[in-house]
ZAMAR-422995 format. One record per residue (C-alpha): residue in three letters; x, z, y. Coordinates in steps of 0.5 Angstrom, whole numbers, plus 2048, in hexadecimal, padded with zeros to 3 digits. Each point is the difference from the previous one (the first is absolute). Layout:
SITE   residu     u     w     v
SITE      ALA     X     Z     Y
...
END
This chain:
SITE   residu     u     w     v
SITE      UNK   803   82F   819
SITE      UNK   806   7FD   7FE
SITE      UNK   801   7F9   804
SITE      UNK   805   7F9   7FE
SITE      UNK   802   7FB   804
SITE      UNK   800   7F9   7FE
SITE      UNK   806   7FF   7FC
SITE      UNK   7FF   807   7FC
SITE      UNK   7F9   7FF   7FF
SITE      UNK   802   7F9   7FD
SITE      UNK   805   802   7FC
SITE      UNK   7FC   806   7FD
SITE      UNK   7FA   7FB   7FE
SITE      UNK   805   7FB   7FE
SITE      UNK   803   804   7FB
SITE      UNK   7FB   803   7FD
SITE      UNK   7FC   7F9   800
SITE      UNK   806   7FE   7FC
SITE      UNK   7FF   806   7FB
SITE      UNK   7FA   7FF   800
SITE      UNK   800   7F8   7FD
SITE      UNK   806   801   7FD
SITE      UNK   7FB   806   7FC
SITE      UNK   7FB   7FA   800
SITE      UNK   805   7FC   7FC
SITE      UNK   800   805   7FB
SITE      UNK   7F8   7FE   800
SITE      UNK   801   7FA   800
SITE      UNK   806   800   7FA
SITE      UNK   7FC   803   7F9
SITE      UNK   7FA   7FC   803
SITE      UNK   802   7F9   7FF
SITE      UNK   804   802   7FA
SITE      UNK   7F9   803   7FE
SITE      UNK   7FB   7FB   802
SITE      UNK   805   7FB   802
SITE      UNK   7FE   7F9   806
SITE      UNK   7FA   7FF   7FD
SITE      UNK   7FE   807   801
SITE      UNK   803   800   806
SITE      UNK   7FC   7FA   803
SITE      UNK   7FA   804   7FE
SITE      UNK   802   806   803
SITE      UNK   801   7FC   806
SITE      UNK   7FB   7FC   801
SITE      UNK   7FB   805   802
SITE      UNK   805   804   804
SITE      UNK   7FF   7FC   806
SITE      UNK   7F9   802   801
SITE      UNK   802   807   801
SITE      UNK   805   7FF   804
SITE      UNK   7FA   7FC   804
SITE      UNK   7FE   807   800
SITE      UNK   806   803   803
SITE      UNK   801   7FA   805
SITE      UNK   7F9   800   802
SITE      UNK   800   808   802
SITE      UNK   809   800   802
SITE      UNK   7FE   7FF   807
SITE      UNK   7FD   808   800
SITE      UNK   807   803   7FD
SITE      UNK   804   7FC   807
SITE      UNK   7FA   802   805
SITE      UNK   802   807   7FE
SITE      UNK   807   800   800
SITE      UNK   800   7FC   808
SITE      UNK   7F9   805   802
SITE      UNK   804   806   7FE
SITE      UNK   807   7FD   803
SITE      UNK   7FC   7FF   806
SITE      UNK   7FD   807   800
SITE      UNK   806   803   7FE
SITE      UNK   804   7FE   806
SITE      UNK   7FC   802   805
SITE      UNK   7FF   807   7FC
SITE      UNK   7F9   7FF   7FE
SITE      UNK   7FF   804   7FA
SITE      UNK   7F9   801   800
SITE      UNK   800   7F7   7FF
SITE      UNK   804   800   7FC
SITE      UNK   7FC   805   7FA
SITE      UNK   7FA   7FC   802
SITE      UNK   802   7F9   800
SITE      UNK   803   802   7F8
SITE      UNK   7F8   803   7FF
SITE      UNK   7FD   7FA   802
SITE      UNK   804   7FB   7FC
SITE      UNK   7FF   805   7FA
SITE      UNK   7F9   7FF   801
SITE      UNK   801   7F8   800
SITE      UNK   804   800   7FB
SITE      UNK   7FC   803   7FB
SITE      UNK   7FB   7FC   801
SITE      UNK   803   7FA   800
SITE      UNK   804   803   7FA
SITE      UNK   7FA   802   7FC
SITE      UNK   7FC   7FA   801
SITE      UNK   805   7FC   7FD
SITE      UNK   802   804   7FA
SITE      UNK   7F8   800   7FF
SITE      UNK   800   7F8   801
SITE      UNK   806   7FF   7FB
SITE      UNK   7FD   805   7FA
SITE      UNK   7F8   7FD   800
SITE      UNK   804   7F7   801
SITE      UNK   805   800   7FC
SITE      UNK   7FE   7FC   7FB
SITE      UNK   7FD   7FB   805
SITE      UNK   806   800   805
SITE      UNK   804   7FE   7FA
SITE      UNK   7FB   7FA   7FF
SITE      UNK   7FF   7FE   807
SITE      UNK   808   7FF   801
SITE      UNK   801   7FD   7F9
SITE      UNK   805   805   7FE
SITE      UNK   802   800   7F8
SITE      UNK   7FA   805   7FE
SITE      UNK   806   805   7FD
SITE      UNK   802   802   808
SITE      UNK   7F9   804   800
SITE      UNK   803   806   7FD
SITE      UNK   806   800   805
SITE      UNK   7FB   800   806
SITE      UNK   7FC   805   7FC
SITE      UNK   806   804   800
SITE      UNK   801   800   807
SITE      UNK   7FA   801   803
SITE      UNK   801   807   802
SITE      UNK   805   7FE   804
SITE      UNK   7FD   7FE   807
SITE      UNK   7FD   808   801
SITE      UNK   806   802   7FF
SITE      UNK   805   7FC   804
SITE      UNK   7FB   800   805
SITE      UNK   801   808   801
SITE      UNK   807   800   7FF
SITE      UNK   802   7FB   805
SITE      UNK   7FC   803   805
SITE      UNK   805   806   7FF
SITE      UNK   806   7FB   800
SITE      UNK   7FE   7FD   807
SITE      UNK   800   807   803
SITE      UNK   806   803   7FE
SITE      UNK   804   7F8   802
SITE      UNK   7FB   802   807
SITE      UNK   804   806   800
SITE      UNK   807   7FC   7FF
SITE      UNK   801   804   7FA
SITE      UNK   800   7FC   7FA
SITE      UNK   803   805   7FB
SITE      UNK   7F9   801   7FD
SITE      UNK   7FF   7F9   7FF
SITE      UNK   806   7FF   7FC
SITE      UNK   7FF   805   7FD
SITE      UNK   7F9   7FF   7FD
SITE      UNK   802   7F8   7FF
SITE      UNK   805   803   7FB
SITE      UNK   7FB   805   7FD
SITE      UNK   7FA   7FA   7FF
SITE      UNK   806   7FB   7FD
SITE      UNK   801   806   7FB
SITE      UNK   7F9   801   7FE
SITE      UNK   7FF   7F9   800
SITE      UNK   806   7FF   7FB
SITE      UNK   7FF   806   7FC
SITE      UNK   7F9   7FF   7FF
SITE      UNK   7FF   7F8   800
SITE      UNK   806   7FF   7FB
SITE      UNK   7FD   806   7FC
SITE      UNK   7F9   7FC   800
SITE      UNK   803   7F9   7FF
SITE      UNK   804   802   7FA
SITE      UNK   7FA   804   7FC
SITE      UNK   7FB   7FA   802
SITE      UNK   804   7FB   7FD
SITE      UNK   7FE   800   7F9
SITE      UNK   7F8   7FF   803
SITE      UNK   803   7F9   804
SITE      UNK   805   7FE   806
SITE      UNK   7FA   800   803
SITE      UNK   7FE   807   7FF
SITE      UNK   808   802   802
SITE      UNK   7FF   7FD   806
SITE      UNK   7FB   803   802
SITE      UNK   803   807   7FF
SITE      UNK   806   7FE   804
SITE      UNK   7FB   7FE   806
SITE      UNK   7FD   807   7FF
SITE      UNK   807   803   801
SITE      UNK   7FF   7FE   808
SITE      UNK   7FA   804   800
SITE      UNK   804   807   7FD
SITE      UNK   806   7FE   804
SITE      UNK   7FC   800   807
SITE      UNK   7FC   806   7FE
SITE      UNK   805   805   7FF
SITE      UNK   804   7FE   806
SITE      UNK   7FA   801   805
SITE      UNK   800   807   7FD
SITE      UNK   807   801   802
SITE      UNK   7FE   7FD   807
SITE      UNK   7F9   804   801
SITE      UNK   804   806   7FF
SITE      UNK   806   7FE   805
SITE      UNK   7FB   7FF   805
SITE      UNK   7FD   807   800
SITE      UNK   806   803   801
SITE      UNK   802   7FB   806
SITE      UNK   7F9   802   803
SITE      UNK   802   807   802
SITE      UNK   804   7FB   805
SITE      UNK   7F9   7FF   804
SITE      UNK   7FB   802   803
SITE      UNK   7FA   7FE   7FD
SITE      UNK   7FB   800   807
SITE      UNK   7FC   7FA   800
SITE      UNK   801   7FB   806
SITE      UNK   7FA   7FE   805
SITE      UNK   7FF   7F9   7FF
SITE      UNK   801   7FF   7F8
SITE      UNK   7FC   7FA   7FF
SITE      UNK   805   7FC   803
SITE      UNK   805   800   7FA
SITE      UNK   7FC   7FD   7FB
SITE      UNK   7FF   7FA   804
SITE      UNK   808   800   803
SITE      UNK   802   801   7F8
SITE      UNK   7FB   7FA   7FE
SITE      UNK   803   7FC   805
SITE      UNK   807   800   7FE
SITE      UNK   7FF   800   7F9
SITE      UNK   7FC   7FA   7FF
SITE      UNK   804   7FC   803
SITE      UNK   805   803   7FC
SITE      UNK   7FD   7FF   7FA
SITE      UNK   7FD   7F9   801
SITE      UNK   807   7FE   7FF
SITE      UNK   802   804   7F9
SITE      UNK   7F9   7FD   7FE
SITE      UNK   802   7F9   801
SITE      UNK   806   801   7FD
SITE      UNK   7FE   804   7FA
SITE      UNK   7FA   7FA   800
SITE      UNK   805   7FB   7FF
SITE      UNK   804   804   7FA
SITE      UNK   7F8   801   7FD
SITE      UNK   7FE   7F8   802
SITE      UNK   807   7FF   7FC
SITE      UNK   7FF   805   7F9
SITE      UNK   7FA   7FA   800
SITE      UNK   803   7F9   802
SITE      UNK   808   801   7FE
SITE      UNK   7FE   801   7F8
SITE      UNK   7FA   7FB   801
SITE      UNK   805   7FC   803
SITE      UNK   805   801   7FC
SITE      UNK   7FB   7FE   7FA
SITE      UNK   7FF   7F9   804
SITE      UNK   807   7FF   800
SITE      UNK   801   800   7F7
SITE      UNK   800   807   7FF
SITE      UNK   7FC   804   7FA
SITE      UNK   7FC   806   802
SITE      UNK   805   805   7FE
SITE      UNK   806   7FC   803
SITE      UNK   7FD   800   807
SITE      UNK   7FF   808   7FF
SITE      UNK   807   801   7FF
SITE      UNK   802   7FC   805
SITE      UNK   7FB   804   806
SITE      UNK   803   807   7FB
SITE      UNK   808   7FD   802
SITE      UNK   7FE   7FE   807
SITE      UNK   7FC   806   802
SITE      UNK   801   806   7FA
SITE      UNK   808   7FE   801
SITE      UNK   803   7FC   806
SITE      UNK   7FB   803   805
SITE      UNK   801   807   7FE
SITE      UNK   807   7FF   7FF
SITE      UNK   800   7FD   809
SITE      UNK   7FD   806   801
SITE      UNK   805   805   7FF
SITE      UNK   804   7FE   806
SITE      UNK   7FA   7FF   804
SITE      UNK   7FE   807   7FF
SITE      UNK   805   801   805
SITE      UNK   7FD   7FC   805
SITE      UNK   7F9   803   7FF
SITE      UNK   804   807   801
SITE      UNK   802   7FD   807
SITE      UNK   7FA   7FD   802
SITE      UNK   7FD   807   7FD
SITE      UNK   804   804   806
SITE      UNK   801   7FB   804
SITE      UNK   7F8   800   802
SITE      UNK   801   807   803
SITE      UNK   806   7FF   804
SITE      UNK   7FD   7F9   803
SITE      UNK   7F9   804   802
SITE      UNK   804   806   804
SITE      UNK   804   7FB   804
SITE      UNK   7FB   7FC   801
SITE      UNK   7FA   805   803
SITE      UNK   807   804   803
SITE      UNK   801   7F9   804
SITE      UNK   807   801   7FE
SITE      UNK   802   7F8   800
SITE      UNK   808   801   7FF
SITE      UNK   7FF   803   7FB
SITE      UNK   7FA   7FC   7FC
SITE      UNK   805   7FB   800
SITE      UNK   805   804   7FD
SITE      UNK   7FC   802   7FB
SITE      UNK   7FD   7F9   7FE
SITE      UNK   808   7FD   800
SITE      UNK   802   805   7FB
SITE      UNK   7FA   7FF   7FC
SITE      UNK   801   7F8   7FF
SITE      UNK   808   802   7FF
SITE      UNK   7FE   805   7FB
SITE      UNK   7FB   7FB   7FD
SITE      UNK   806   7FB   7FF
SITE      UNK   805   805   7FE
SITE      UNK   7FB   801   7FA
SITE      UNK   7FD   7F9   7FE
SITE      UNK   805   7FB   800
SITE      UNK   806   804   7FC
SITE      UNK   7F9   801   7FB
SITE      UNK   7FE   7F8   800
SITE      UNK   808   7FF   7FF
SITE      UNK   800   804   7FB
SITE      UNK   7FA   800   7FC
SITE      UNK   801   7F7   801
SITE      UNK   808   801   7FD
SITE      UNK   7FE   805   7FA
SITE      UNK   7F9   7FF   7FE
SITE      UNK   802   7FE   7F8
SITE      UNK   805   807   801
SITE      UNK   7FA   805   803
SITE      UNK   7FA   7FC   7FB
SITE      UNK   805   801   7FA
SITE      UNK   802   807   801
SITE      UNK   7F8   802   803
SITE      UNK   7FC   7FD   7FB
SITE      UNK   805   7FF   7F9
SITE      UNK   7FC   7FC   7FC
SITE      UNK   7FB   7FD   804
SITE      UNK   805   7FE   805
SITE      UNK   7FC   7FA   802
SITE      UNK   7FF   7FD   808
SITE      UNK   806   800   802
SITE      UNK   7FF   7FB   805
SITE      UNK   7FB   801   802
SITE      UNK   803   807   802
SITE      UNK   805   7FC   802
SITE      UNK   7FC   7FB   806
SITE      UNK   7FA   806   801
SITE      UNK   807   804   803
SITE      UNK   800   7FA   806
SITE      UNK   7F9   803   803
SITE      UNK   803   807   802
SITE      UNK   803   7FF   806
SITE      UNK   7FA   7FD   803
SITE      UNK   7FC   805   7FB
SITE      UNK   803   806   804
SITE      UNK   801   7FC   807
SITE      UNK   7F9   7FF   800
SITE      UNK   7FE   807   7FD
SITE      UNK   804   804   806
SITE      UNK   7FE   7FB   806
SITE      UNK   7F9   802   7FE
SITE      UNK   802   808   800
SITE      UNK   803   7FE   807
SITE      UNK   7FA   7FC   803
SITE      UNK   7FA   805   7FD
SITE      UNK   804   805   803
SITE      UNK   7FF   7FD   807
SITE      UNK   7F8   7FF   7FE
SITE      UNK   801   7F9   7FF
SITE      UNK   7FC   801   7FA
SITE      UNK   7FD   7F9   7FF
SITE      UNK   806   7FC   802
SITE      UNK   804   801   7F8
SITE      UNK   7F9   7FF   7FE
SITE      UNK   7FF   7FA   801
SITE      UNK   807   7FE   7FF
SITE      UNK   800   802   7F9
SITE      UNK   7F8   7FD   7FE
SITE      UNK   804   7F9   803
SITE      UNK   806   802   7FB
SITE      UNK   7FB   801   7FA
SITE      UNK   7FD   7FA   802
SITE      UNK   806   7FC   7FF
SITE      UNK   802   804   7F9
SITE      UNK   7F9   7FE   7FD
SITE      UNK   801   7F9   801
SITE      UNK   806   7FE   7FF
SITE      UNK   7FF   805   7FA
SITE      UNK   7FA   7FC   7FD
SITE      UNK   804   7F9   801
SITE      UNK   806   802   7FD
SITE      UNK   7FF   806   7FA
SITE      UNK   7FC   7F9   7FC
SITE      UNK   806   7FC   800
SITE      UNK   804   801   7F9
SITE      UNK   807   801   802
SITE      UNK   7FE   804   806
SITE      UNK   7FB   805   7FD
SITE      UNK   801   807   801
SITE      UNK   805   7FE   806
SITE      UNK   7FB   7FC   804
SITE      UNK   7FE   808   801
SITE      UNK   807   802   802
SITE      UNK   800   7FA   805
SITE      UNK   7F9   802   803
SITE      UNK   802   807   801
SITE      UNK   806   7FE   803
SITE      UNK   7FD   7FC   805
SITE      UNK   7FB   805   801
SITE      UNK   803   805   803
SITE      UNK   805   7FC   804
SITE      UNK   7FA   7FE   803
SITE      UNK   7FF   807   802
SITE      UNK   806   802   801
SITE      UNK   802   7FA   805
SITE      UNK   7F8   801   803
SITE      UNK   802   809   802
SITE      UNK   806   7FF   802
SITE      UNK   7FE   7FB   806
SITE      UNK   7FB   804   801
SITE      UNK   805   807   800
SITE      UNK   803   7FC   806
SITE      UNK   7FB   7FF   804
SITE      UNK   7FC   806   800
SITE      UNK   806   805   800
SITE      UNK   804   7FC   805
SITE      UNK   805   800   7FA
SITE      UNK   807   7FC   800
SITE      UNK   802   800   7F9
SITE      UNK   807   7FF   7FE
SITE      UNK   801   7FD   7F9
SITE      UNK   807   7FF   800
SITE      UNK   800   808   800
SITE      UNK   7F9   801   7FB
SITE      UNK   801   7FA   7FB
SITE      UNK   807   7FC   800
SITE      UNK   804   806   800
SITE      UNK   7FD   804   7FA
SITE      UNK   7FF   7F9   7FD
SITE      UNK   808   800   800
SITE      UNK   801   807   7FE
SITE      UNK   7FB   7FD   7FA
SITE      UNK   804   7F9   7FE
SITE      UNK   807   805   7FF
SITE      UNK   7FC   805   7FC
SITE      UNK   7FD   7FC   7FB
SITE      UNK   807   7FC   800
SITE      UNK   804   807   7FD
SITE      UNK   7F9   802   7FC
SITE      UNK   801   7F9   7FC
SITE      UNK   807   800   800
SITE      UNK   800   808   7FE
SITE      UNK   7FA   7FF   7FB
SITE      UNK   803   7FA   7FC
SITE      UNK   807   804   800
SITE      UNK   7FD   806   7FD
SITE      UNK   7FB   7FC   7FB
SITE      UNK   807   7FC   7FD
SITE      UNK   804   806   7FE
SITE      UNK   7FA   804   7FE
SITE      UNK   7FA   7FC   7FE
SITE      UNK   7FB   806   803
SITE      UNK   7FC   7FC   805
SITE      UNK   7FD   807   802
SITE      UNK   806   803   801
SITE      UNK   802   7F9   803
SITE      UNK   7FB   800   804
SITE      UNK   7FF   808   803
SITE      UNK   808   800   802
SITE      UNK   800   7F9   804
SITE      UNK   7F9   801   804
SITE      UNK   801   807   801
SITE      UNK   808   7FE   803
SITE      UNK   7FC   7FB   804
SITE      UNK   7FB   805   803
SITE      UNK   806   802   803
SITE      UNK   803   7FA   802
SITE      UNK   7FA   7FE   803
SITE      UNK   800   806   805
SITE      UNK   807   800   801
SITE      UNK   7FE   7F9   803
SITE      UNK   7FA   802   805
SITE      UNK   804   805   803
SITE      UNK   807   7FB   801
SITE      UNK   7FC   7FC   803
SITE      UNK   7FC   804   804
SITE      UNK   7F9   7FE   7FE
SITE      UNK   7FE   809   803
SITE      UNK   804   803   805
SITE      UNK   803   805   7FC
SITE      UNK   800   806   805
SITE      UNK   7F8   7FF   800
SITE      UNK   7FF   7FF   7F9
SITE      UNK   805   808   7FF
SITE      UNK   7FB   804   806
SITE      UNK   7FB   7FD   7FB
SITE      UNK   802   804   7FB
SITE      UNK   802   806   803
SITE      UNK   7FA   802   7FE
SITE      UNK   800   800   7F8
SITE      UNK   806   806   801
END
């Protein structure tokens, strides 16, 4: 089976995530056009307790991909078959039941979280959704325990057409029934998106499995427990803060009603803090999930290898790469929030700034994402755990504090998720430190990206209000002067040696 290094693998999950949340935006454009920030926020309201779902059973995908890394590197083929057999086993199970729970307690769960009752069709459409990823993302963690993350692009770009394809297409024939009904198409095209790419994964596996050996080993009963006893300390930590994003569906728009707004207001203001600024801040970060995505199986293989030089070698250029793609990302969404609102959402260009603050929280959204990877794959499972509950702590009460407050309002959730994850990002990298005995050069990993970022944004702007003046095309203004920035920026990374260049080009030797 084909085989990627760090670098490849994340530039080869990064571009199709990119891809992929760029096919999102073609979801979420004609959906706000039809059902607008109201009908966003009640498509909203109900997703976190999805997403609880998928953080609850997270940890299962990242024990396949670490148990099958660790397999795979001392050639034990036959672990490696049924380490993916046992967790399909257990996520099914975990899958099925959750489905079944959200089919029969719909109702009943948008009372007991005091949803606006229009977000129950939303969770009605989505319902089938956790069978499904579940299957599928156990076929995810398997080909990333090989180190191969093509078949895991490839299906993320398959699910997100199914999803736009379906959902838009639902969204728009449900419409004359209510937003309501709209949304809950849209959420349904979660389900058919996932569904098609797990054919697509089924099928690359069983052509993968002529690799194998399918003998079964002596002592079987010990990979249920081993994958249990890394995945539920992962999940642990999806689940507080997917906890937080369902604690904050309920009290950020009652907070929001204390602080003088109506029902409605308060739902439009969760849709463009949640439905827009939050979706458009996951785009860069799709690149640090593809670098955390790789990186867990490389950290796994050096570790069980006791290759320390190169454990370290590995962690540097993932806080490196990490930085290289956050802090041009915080730059750049902070400078041109108006221009990237204007251009993605025209007409419904509300939120700004709240894009523009909520950009501050990705360097230590991505820094805490990538120490985690790092610490889970050295078996330190519990330490980002409890890193994080700390973190959702300090988000929910500085979020309960401020939210009420009038002129602060949907901010004060800004400043709760900035704090939080500072918190987190602050807590991992101590512990990185200690436990990998790890000397950290910030100047290298922060300062020189965030030189590289200041001169990129300044010829972004400079060029951008340039172009704008003598054209008056703010997408094309827009296109030219980002794109011509890109390039600035990297030109940058390399003058002042942010990567050893004869290192970076060996990696590539293998992409000709």
């Amino acid at each position: 089976m084909k085989k990627q290094n760090l670098i490849k693998g994340t530039l080869i999950l990064g571009i199709t995530g990119i891809a992929s949340k760029i096919l999102g935006m073609f979801f979420r454009w004609p959906l706000i056009m039809l059902i607008g920030d109201e009908g966003i926020g009640y498509y909203q309201m109900s997703y976190p307790l999805y997403m609880f779902f998928i953080a609850t059973a997270s940890g299962i995908p990242v024990a396949i991909s670490k148990m099958v890394a660790e397999r795979n590197a001392v050639n034990d083929r036959e672990g490696i078959l049924l380490v993916l057999k046992k967790a399909i086993l257990l996520m099914a199970i975990m899958g099925g039941g959750f489905t079944v729970f959200l089919i029969i307690f719909s109702k009943q769960l948008v009372h007991f979280f005091n949803w606006n009752e229009k977000s129950y069709y939303s969770l009605v459409g989505i319902s089938l959704a956790p069978i499904i990823i579940s299957l599928v993302s156990s076929f995810r963690g398997f080909f990333q325990g090989m180190q191969n993350m093509i078949p895991t692009a490839i299906s993320q770009i398959i699910e997100q057409v199914g999803r736009v394809l379906v959902g838009v297409g639902l969204a728009y024939v449900l419409l004359p029934k209510g937003i309501e009904y709209s949304a809950g198409g849209a959420a349904f095209g979660a389900v058919f998106g996932a569904g098609i790419a797990g054919v697509y994964l089924f099928i690359k596996y069983i052509r993968s499995k002529s690799e194998f050996k399918v003998v079964k080993p002596a002592k079987n009963y010990k990979i249920l427990s081993e994958l249990l006893y890394i995945a539920i300390p992962i999940s642990l930590g999806s689940t507080v803060s997917s906890i937080m994003s369902l604690i904050d569906s309920i009290l950020v728009p009652q907070n929001l009603i204390k602080a003088g707004f109506t029902y409605s207001e308060a739902a439009k203001l969760y849709g463009q803090l949640t439905g827009k600024a939050f979706v458009l801040i996951n785009v860069p970060l799709t690149l640090s999930i593809a670098l955390c995505t790789s990186l867990m199986p490389v950290i796994s293989e050096a570790f069980v290898l006791k290759r320390k030089d190169e454990l370290k070698s590995k962690i540097e250029s993932a806080l490196k790469m990490s930085m290289i793609i956050a802090i041009p990302s915080f730059v750049g969404l902070f400078f041109m929030s108006n221009q990237v609102m204007t251009i993605i959402f025209p007409g419904h260009s509300s939120g700004s700034d709240i894009l523009k603050y909520l950009s501050i929280s990705i360097p230590f959204i991505v820094l805490s994402q990538v120490t985690t990877s790092v610490l889970q794959g050295v078996k330190k499972y519990a330490i980002p755990v409890i890193n994080l509950f700390l973190a959702c702590v300090v988000k929910v009460v500085i979020n309960n504090y401020l939210v009420p407050i009038g002129f602060l309002n949907v901010y004060g959730a800004i400043i709760g998720t900035v704090s939080g994850y500072m918190v987190s990002c602050v807590l991992n990298i101590i512990a990185v430190k200690i436990v990998c005995n790890f000397k950290i050069k910030w100047y290298d990993i922060i300062m020189k990206p965030a030189y590289a970022s200041v001169l990129m944004i300044i010829g972004v702007m400079f060029l951008y209000m340039n172009i704008y003046t003598k054209t008056m095309n703010m997408i094309l203004s827009f296109g030219v002067s980002v794109l011509l920035g890109i390039i600035v920026y990297f030109i940058f990374i390399f003058l002042f040696g942010v990567f050893d260049y004869s290192r970076v080009k060996s990696r590539f030797k293998g992409f000709r």
